[in-house]
DRENDO-238670 format. One record per atom (N, C-alpha, C, O): residue number from 1; residue in three letters; atom name; x, y, z. Coordinates in steps of 0.02 Angstrom, whole numbers. Layout:
<NUM 'ALA' 'CA' <X Y Z>> ...
//
This chain:
<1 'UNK' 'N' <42 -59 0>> <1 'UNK' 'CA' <0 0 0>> <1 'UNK' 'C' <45 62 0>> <1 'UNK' 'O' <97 61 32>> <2 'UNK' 'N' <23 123 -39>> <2 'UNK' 'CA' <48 168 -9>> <2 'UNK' 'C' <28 214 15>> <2 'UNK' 'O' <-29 230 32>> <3 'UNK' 'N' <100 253 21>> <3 'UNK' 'CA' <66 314 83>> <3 'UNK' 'C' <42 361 58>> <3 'UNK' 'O' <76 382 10>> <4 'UNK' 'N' <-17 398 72>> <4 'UNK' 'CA' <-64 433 22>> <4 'UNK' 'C' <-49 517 69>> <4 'UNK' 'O' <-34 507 128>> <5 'UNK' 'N' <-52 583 49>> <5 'UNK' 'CA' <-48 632 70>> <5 'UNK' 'C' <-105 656 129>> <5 'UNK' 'O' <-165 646 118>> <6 'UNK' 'N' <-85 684 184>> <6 'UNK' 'CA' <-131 697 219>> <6 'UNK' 'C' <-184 728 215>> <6 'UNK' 'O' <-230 718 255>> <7 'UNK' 'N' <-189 780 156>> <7 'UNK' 'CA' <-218 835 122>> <7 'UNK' 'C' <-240 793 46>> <7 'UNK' 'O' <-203 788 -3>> <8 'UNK' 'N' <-323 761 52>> <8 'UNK' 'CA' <-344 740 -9>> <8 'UNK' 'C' <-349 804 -56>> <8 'UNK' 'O' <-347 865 -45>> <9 'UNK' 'N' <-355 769 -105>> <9 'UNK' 'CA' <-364 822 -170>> <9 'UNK' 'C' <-442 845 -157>> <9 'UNK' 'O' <-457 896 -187>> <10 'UNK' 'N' <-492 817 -117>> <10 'UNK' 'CA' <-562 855 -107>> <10 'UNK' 'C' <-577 888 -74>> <10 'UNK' 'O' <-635 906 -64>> <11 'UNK' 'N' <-500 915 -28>> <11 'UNK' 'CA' <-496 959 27>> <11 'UNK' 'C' <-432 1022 32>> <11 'UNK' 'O' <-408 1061 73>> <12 'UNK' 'N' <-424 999 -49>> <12 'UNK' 'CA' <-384 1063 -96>> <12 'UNK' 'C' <-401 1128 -106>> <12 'UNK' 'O' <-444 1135 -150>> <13 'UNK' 'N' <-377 1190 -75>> <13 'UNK' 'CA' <-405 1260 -112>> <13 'UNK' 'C' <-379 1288 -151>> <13 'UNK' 'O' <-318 1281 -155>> <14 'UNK' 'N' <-404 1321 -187>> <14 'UNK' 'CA' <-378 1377 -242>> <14 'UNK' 'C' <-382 1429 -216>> <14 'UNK' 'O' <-431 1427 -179>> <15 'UNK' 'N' <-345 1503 -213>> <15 'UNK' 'CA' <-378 1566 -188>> <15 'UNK' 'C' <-353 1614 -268>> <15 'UNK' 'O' <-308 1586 -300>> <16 'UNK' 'N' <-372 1662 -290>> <16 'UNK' 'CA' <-346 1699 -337>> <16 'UNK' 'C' <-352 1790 -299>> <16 'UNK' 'O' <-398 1817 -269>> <17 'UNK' 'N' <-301 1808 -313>> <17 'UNK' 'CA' <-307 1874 -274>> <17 'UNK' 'C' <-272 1910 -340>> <17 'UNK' 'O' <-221 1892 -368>> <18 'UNK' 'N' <-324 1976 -358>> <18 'UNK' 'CA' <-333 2010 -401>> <18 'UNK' 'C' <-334 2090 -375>> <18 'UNK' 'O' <-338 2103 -315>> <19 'UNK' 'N' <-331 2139 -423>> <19 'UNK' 'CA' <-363 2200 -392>> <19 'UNK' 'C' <-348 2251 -464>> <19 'UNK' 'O' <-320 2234 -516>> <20 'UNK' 'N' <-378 2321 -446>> <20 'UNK' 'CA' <-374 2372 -486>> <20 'UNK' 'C' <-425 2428 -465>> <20 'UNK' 'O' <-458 2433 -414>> <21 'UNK' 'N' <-422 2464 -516>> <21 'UNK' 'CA' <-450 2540 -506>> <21 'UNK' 'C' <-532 2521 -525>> <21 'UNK' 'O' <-550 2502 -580>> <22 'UNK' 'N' <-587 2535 -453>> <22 'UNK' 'CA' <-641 2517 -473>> <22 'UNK' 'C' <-688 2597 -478>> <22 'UNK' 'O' <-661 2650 -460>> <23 'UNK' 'N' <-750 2594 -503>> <23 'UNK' 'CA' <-799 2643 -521>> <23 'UNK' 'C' <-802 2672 -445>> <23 'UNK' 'O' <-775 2727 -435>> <24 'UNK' 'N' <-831 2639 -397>> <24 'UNK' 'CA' <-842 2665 -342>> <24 'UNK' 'C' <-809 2625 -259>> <24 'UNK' 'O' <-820 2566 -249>> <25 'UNK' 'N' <-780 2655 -222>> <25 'UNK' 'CA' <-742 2648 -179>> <25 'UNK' 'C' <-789 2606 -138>> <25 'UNK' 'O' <-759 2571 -98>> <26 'UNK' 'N' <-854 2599 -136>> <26 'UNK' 'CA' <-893 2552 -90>> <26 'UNK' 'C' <-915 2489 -139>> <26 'UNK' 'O' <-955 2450 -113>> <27 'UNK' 'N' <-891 2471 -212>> <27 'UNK' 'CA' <-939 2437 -263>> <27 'UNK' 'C' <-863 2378 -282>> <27 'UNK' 'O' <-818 2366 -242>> <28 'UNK' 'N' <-870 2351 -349>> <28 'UNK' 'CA' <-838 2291 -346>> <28 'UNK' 'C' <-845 2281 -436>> <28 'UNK' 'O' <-839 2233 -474>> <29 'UNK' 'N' <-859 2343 -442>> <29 'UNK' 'CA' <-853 2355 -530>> <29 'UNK' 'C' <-767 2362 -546>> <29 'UNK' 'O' <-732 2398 -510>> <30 'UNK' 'N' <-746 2333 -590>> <30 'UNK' 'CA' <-687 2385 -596>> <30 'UNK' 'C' <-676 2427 -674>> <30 'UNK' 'O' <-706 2425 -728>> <31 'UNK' 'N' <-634 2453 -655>> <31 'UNK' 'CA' <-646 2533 -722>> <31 'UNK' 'C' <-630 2501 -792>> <31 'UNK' 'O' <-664 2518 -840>> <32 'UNK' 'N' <-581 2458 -800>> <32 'UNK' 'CA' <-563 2429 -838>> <32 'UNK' 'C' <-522 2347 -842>> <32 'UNK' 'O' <-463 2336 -827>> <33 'UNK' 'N' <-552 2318 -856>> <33 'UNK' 'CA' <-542 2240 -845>> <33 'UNK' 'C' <-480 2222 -883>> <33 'UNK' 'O' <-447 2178 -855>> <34 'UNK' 'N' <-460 2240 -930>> <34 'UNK' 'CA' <-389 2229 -955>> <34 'UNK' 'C' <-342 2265 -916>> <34 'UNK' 'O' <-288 2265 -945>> <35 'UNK' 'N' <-340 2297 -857>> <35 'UNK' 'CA' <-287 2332 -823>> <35 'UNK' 'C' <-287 2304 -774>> <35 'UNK' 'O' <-265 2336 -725>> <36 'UNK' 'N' <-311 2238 -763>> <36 'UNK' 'CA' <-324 2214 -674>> <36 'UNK' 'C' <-265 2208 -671>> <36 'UNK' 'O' <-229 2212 -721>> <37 'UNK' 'N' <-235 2195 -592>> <37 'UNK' 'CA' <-175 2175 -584>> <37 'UNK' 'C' <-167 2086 -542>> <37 'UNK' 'O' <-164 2074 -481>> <38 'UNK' 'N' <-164 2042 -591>> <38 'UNK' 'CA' <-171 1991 -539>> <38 'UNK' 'C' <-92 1952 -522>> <38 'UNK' 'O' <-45 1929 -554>> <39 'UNK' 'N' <-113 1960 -448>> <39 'UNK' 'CA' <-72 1963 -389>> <39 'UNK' 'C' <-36 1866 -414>> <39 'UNK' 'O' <21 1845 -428>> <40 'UNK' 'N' <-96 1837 -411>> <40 'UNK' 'CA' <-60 1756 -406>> <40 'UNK' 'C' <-119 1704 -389>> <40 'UNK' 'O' <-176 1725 -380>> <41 'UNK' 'N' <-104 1639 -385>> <41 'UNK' 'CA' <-150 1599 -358>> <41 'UNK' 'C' <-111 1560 -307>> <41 'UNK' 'O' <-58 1534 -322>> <42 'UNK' 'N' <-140 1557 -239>> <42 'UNK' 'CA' <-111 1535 -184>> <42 'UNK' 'C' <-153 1466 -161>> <42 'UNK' 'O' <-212 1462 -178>> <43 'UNK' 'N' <-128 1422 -130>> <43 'UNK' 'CA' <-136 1345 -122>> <43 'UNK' 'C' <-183 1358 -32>> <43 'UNK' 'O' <-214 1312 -5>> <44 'UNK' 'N' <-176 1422 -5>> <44 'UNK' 'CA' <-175 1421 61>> <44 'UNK' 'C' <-222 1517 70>> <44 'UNK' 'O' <-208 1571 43>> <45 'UNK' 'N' <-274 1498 117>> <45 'UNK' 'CA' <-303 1559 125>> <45 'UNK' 'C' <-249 1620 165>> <45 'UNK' 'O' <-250 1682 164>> <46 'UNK' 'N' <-203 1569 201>> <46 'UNK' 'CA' <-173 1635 225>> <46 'UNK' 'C' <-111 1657 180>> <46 'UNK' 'O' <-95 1716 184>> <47 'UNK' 'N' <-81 1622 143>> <47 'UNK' 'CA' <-57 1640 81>> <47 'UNK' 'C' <-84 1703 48>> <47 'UNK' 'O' <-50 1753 40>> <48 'UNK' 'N' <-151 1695 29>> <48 'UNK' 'CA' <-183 1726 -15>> <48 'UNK' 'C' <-165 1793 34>> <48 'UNK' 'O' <-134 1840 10>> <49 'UNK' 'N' <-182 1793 87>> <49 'UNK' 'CA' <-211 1858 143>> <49 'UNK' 'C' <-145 1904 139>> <49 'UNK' 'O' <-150 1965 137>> <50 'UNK' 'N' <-72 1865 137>> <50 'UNK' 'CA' <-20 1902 134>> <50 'UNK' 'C' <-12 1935 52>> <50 'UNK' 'O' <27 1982 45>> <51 'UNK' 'N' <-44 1912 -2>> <51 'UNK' 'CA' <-27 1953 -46>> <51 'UNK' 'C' <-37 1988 -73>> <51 'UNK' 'O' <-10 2027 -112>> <52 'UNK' 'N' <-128 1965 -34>> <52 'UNK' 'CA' <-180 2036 -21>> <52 'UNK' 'C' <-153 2088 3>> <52 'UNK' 'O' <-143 2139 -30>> <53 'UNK' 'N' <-134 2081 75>> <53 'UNK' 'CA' <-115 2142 134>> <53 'UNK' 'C' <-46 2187 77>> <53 'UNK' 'O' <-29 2247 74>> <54 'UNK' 'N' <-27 2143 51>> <54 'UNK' 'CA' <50 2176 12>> <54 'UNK' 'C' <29 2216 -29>> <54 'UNK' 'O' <36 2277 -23>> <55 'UNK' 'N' <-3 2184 -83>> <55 'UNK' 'CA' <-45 2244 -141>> <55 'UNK' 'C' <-101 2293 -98>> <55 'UNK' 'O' <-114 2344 -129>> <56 'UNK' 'N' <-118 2290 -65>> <56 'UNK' 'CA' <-168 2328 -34>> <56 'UNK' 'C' <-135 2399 7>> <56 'UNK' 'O' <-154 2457 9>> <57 'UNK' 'N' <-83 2368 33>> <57 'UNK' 'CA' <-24 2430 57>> <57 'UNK' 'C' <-14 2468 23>> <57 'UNK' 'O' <-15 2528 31>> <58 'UNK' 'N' <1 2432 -32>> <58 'UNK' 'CA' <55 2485 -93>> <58 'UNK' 'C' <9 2523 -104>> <58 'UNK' 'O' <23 2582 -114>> <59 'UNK' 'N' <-44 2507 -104>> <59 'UNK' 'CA' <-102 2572 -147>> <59 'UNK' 'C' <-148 2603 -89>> <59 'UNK' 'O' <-203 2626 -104>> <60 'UNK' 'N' <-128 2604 -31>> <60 'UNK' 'CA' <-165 2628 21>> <60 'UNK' 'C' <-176 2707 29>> <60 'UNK' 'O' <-204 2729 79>> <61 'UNK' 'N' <-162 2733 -6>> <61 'UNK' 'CA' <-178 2806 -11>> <61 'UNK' 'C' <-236 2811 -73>> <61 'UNK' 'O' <-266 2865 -72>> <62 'UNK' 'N' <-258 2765 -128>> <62 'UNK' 'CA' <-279 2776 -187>> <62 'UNK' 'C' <-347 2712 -177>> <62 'UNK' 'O' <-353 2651 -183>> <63 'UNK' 'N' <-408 2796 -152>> <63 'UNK' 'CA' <-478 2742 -119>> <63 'UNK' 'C' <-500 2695 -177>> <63 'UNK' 'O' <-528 2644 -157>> <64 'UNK' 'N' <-493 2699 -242>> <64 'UNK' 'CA' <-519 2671 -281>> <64 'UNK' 'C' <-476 2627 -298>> <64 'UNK' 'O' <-493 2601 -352>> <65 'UNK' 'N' <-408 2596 -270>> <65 'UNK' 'CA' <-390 2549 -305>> <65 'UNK' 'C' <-406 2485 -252>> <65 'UNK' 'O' <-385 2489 -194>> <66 'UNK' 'N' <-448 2418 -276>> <66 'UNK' 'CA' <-437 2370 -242>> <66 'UNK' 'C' <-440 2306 -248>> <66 'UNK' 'O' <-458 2278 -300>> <67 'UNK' 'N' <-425 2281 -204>> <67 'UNK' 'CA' <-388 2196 -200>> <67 'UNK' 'C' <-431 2163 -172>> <67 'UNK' 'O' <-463 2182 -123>> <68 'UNK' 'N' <-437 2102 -204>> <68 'UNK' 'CA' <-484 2049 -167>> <68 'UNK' 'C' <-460 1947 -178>> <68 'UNK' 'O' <-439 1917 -227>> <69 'UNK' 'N' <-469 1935 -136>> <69 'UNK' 'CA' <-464 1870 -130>> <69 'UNK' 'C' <-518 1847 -165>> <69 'UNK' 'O' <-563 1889 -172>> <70 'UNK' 'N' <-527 1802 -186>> <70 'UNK' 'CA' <-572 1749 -218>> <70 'UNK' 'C' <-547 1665 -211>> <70 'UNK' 'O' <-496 1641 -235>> <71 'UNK' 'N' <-603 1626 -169>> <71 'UNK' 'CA' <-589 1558 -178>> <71 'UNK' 'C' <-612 1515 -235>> <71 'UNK' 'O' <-670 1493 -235>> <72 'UNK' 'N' <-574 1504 -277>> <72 'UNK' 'CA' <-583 1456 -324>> <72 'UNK' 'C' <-622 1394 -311>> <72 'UNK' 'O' <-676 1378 -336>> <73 'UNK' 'N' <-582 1361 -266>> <73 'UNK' 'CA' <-619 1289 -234>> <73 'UNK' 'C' <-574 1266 -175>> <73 'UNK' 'O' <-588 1216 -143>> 
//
């Protein structure tokens, strides 16, 4: 037999963390969809959270630019 990973593949996540310049600072439109900036796809939510918090810094003066996590699966 072998030894199989502790972490099945049906208990696998995806996260995708994205962002850009949206219409309105409370909304989730963004201004232009060919200018997104995507950050990466991370295996781990807190992964994702650090590369959120990183892009989210850099643009922390500029209300309309923003970053979001998304779980894939």
């Amino acid at each position: 037999m072998t030894e199989t990973s502790s972490v099945s593949s049906e208990n696998k996540e995806l996260f995708a963390v994205f962002g850009g310049r949206v219409t309105d600072t409370r909304g989730r439109d963004f201004v232009d969809t060919d200018k997104i900036d995507m950050r990466g796809f991370f295996s781990t939510h807190e992964a994702a959270v650090n590369a959120w918090r990183a892009a989210s810094q850099m643009n922390v003066d500029d209300a309309f630019t923003k970053y979001v996590i998304v779980r894939l699966w």
